[in-house]
N, C-alpha and C positions, 0 to 999 in steps of 0.2 A: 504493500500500500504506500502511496507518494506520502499519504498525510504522514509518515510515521518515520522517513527518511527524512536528511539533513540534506545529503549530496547526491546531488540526483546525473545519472548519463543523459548524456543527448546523443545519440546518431541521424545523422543527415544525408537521404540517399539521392543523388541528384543537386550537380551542381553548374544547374545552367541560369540564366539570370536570376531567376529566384532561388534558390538555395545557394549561390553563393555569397549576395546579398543576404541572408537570411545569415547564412556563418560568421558571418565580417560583424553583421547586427550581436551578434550572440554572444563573440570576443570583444565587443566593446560592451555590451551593456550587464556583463557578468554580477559588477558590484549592486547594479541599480535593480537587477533583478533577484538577489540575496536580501538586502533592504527592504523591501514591499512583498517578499514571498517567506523570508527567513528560510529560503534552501540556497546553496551552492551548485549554480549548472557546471556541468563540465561535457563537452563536448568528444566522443570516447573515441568516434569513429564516423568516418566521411565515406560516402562510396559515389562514381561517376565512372561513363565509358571509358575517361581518355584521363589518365595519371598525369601526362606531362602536358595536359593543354594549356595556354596564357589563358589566363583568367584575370580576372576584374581584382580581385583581394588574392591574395596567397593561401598556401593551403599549408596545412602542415602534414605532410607528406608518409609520417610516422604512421600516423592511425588510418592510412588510406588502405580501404578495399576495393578490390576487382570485383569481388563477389559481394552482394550486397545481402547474402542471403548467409554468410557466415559471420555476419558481425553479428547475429543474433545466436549464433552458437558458441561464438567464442568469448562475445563481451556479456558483461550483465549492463543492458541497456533498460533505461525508466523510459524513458520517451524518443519515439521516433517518426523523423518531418521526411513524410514520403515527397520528394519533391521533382519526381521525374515528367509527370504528368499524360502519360499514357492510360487507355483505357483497357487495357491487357498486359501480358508478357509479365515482364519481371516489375511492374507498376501493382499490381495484384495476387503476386506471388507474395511480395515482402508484405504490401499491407495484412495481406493471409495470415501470413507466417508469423507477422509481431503480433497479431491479437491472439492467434492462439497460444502464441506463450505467456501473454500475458504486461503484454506491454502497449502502454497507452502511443496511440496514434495522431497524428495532426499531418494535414495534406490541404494541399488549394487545387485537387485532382478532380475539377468540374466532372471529366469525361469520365474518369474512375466511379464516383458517387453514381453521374447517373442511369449508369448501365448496372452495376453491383452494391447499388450502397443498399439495400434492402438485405441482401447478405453478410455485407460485412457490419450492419449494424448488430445482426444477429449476433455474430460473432461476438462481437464487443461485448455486447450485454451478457452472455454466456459466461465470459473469461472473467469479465467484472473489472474492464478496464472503457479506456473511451476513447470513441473517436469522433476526433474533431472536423471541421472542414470549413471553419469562416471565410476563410480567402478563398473556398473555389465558388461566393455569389459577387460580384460587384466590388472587387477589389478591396480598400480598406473602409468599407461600408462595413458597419456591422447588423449586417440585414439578419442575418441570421441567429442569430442571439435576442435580439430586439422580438423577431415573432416566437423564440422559445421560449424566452423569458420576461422582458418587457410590455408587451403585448399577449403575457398566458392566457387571462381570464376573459378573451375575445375571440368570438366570433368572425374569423377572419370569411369574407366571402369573393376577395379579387385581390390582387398582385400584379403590377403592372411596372412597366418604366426601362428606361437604359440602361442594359446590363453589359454592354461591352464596349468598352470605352476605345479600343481600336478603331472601330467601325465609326464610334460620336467623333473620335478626332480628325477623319478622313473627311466626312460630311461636312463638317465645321470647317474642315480647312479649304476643302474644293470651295467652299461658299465664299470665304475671304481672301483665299488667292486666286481665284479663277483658274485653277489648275484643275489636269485629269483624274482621276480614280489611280492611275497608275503612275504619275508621279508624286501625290500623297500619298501612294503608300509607302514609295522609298523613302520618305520624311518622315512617317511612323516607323520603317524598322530603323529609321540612322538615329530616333531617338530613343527608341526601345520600347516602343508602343506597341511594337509588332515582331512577329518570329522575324529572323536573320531570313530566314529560307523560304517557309512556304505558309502563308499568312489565310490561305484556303479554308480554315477551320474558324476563321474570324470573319472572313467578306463573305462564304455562304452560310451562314446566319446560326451553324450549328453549334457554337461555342453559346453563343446567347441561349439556346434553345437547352443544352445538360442543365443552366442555369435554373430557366422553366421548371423543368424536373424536379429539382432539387427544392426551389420554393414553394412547390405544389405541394410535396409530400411534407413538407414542415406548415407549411400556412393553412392546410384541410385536415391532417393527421392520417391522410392516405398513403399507401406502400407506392413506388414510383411507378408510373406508370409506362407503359410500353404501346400505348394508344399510334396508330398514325396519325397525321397532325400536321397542317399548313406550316412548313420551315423554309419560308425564302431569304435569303443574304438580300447585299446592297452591289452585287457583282455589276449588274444589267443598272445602275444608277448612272447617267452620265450628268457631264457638266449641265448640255442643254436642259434635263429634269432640274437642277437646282435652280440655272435663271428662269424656268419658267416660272417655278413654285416662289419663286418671291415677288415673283407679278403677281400673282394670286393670295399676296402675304400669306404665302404659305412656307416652310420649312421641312425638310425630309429628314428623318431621325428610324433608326432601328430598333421596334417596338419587341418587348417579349411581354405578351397575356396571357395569366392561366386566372381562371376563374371558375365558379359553381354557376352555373345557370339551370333554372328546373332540376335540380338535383343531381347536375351532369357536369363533368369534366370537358372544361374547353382551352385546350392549350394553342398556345400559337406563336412563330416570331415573325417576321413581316418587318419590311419600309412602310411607313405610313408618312402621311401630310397631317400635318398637324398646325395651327395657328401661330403663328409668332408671337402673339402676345402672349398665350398660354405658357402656364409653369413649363413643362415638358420642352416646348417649342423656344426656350432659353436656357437648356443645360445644353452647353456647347465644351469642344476640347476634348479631353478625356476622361470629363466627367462622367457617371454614373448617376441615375436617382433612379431611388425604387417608391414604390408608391404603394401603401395598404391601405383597402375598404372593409369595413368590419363594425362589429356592437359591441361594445358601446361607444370604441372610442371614434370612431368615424374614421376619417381619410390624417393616414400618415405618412409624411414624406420624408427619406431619407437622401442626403445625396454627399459625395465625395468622389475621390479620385478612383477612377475602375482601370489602370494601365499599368503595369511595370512594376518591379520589385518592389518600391519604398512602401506602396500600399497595399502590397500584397505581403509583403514582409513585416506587416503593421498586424495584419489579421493571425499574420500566424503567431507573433509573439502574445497574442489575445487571447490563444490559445491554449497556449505555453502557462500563462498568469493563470486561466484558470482552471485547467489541472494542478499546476503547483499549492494552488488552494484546496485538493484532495478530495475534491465533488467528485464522484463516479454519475455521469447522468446519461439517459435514455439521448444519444445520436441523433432522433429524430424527434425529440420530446416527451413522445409517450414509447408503452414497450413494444418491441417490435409486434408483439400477435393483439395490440388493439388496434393498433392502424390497420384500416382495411381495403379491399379494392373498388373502384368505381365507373361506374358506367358512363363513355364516352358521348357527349355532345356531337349532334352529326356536324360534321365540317360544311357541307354541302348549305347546313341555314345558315351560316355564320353572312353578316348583311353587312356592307358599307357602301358608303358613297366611293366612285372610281375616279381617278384620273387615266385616262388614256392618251397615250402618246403615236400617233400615226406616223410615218414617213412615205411618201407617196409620190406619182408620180401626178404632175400639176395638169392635170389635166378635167377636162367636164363630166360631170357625173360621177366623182368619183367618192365626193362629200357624200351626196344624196345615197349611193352604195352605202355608207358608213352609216350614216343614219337611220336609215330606213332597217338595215339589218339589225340597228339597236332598237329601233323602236317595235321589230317583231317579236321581240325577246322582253316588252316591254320594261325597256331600260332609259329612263326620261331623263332628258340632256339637261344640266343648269346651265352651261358654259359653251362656248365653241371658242378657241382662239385656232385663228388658220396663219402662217406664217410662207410667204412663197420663196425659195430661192429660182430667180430668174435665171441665173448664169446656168443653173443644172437642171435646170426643167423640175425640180420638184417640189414637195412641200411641206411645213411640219404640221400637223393638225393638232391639235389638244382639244379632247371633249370631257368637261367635270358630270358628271351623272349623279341623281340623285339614286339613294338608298338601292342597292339590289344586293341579293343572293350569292353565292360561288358559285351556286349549280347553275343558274342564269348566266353569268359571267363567263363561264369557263364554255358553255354552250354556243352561246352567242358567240365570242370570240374566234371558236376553233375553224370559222368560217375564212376567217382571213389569209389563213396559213397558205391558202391554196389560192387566191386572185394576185393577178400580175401586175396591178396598178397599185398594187400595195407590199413596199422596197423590205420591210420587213415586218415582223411579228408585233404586235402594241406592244409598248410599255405597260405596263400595269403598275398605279400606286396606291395602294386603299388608303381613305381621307378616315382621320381618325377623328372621333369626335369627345 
């Protein structure tokens, strides 16, 4: 038991921006975290693919493994910061393996929780140790704690907001530099907003989406769910969608929703339009806010940095503090066999108003086509902006529609795929209200 030790181990598996920022955190703040916990950390053993890589802080080279799986045989470790962040292989081997020895966990392993955290909570509660996972919602937000314990005795009914600050900082920056999709992203990884290499798990919307996951089963006290479920990125965003949308004092932001509707689970992440003046419509950067609806206490907002070590290495040390205070607590709030499973919302009713984006060829009759195909699907226009490029013969169309369906939408649409006078596929942006 931590409550009953003085000097407690750390192992740290996984030392890519965040965990070696997480290490560096841990050797400086040694004294400060003895003083406000009265234990002594000590750091036993590090483990990463690559012993001799330059890294950001230095390592101490002594207690390095290869194997991340014998530091748990060979040292007596109290606490260990999975920090590799895969959602298999040796990301779920080690977490496996420390709970059932009995060794408290802490990880910012989005993709880990949301495909096995129902198991490995089991786990935890079984061995009587705990696992953690503040940093894998919304960086150094503490959403996660706030609905376990600050928000207990509520009624939580919707969860909404910014949860990947990659994506808020690409959005925000295309809007203020007038730059592409693809060279704000090289400005998000040159500042560490974003992976070195392959940032695909952030612009198609699924990093946002384990998120969902993960707040669903904490904010309803359901086991996570495995539903299909609307997950679009902000890939297909170009420049031309953000200067339209501010002619329409409108703003594009990457929404993640999970909510109770008639008794049913509706999860979703999506680009939406959303108002400028609205809250949402000015967390700009690498901001994060998450947003709860709920009884008694109504609508809660959180917001902070959702990017990069410092606030991700914020949540875990959050972690660290309260394990070292010797709570053993239920992972997900309550125990794993009262959480229970829930019946999927059809996707297909989920309704909003559209912006559609045309590219066309400038020619007659080809509005009246657009139109006339939405209005057999009855999809009623609020908006038309038509924009012509002379020099190329063609044209941009934007039509705002009030309130429709997916099953309408997706219907109507799939018409377009196939006529020649239209250069490609619509954009699609659902208008969040």
């Amino acid at each position: 038991m931590i409550s009953n030790k003085k000097n407690i181990n750390i192992a740290i598996i996984g030392l890519g921006q965040i965990g070696i920022y997480l290490y560096n955190e841990l050797l400086k703040k040694k004294k400060e975290i003895e003083i406000k916990t009265g234990k002594k950390i000590n750091i036993v053993a590090i483990s990463a693919k690559n012993r001799n890589k330059k890294r950001r802080f230095k390592i101490d080279k002594k207690i390095f493994f290869s194997n991340p799986l014998k530091i748990i045989d060979k040292k007596k470790v109290d606490i260990l910061f999975e920090c590799i962040g895969k959602s298999d292989g040796i990301s779920k081997k080690v977490v496996e393996y420390a709970l059932k020895n009995k060794i408290n966990v802490i990880t910012p392993n989005k993709t880990l929780l949301a495909k096995h955290g129902d198991h490995l909570a089991k786990l935890a509660e079984t061995n009587h140790v705990n696992l953690e996972f503040e940093a894998s919602v919304a960086g150094g937000i503490p959403i996660l704690r706030t609905i376990k314990e600050g928000l207990v005795t509520n009624k939580i009914k919707k969860v909404y907001g910014i949860l990947n600050g990659t994506t808020n900082y690409i959005l925000s920056e295309m809007e203020n530099s007038n730059e592409t999709l693809e060279k704000v992203l090289k400005k998000a990884q040159k500042n560490g907003y974003a992976e070195p290499g392959d940032a695909k798990l952030d612009l198609n919307g699924f990093d946002a989406f384990s998120k969902v996951r993960i707040l669903s089963a904490l904010a309803f006290n359901i086991k996570i769910s495995k539903n299909n479920c609307i997950m679009e990125g902000i890939e297909n965003i170009e420049l031309k969608d953000i200067k339209i949308a501010n002619q329409l004092n409108l703003r594009i932001k990457l929404l993640g929703i999970s909510e109770i509707i008639n008794n049913k689970l509706f999860e979703t992440v999506h680009p939406c339009l959303v108002n400028k003046k609205s809250y949402i419509g000015n967390v700009n950067g690498v901001m994060n806010a998450v947003i709860t609806e709920g009884r008694p206490v109504g609508e809660t907002v959180l917001q902070g940095e959702g990017a990069g070590p410092g606030p991700t290495s914020s949540s875990l040390l959050s972690d660290l503090y309260s394990i070292l205070k010797g709570n053993i607590k239920y992972p997900f709030g309550i125990p794993y066999n009262r959480r229970k499973n829930i019946q999927s919302f059809n996707n297909e009713d989920y309704a909003n108003s559209l912006y559609l984006r045309f590219e066309v060829k400038d020619k007659p009759g080809v509005l009246s086509f657009i139109t006339n195909r939405l209005a057999k699907y009855k999809i009623s226009i609020k908006r038309i902006i038509q924009t012509p490029d002379k020099k190329k013969k063609t044209a941009t169309i934007v039509i705002v529609t009030h309130k429709t369906s997916e099953k309408n939408s997706k219907n109507c649409l799939s018409i377009f795929k196939k006529n020649k006078n239209i250069l490609k596929f619509p954009n699609l942006i659902r208008i969040y209200n």
